[in-house]
Every structure is written in structure tokens, then in C-alpha cells.
C-alpha positions, 0 to 999 in steps of 0.5 A: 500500500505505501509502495503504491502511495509513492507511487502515485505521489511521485507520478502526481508531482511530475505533472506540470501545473496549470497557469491558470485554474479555472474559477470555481464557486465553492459557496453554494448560496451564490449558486442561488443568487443569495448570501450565506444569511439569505440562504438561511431564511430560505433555507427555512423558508422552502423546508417541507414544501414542493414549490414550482420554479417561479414560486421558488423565486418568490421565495429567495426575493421573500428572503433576500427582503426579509434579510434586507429588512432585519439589517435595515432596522437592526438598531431599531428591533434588535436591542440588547437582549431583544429576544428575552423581553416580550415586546422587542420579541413581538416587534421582530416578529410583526417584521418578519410577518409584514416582510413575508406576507408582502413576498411569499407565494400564495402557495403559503396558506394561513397556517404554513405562514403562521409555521414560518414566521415561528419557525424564522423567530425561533432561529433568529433567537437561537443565533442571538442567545449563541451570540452569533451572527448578524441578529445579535445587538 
């Protein structure tokens, strides 16, 4: 076995090297057209649901919106320990509903909406009581 290894070290290390390598997207969010934070929301977003071609659009504009939003109003929803009082909470959620109800397929009935919009808020404070990413005050 290491004869074979060495083998094929050496067979490897005479063979010229390119000048050039091609370009290769390694993230797979910019494959979709989003961020890595965008990607997350739609990540979240699309879970459990068949979705058409043109309804999976609607739901990357949906995220890249709602990312949108959150960053543009950070100060304002996201306060120190916004996650552990009620009403800082509420606000972030009221975000997130008016945000996804504006974008989201109406392949989202009422109930998958409710579930989302949950879902969203559940992570968005899980990062903030991690202290990661871009939710933390």
C-alpha cells in the first residue's frame, strides 16, 4: 500500500501545473443568487414544501427582503437582549410577518405562514442567545 502511495505521489508531482485554474464557486448560496444569511431564511423558508420554479423565486426575493429588512432596522428591533423581553420579541416578529406576507407565494396558506414566521423567530433567537451572527445587538 505505501509502495503504491509513492507511487502515485511521485507520478502526481511530475505533472506540470496549470497557469491558470479555472474559477470555481465553492459557496453554494451564490449558486442561488443569495448570501450565506439569505440562504438561511430560505433555507427555512422552502423546508417541507414542493414549490414550482417561479414560486421558488418568490421565495429567495421573500428572503433576500426579509434579510434586507432585519439589517435595515437592526438598531431599531434588535436591542440588547431583544429576544428575552416580550415586546422587542413581538416587534421582530410583526417584521418578519409584514416582510413575508408582502413576498411569499400564495402557495403559503394561513397556517404554513403562521409555521414560518415561528419557525424564522425561533432561529433568529437561537443565533442571538449563541451570540452569533448578524441578529445579535
Amino acid at each position: 500500500f505505501l509502495r503504491a502511495q509513492s507511487f502515485l505521489y511521485n507520478l502526481c508531482s511530475t505533472l506540470p501545473v496549470p497557469r491558470y485554474l479555472p474559477v470555481v464557486n465553492s459557496f453554494p448560496y451564490e449558486a442561488e443568487g443569495l448570501s450565506e444569511e439569505e440562504l438561511e431564511i430560505y433555507d427555512l423558508l422552502i423546508a417541507g414544501k414542493k414549490l414550482t420554479k417561479a414560486e421558488e423565486q418568490k421565495v429567495k426575493l421573500s428572503a433576500k427582503n426579509l434579510f434586507k429588512k432585519l439589517s435595515e432596522e437592526k438598531a431599531e428591533l434588535m436591542v440588547v437582549d431583544w429576544y428575552k423581553d416580550e415586546q422587542p420579541r413581538a416587534k421582530v416578529k410583526t417584521a418578519i410577518e409584514s416582510s413575508l406576507d408582502a413576498d411569499l407565494p400564495v402557495s403559503y396558506d394561513k397556517e404554513t405562514f403562521a409555521a414560518k414566521t415561528d419557525l424564522l423567530l425561533t432561529h433568529f433567537i437561537d443565533m442571538a442567545v449563541q451570540g452569533y451572527g448578524w441578529v445579535v445587538a
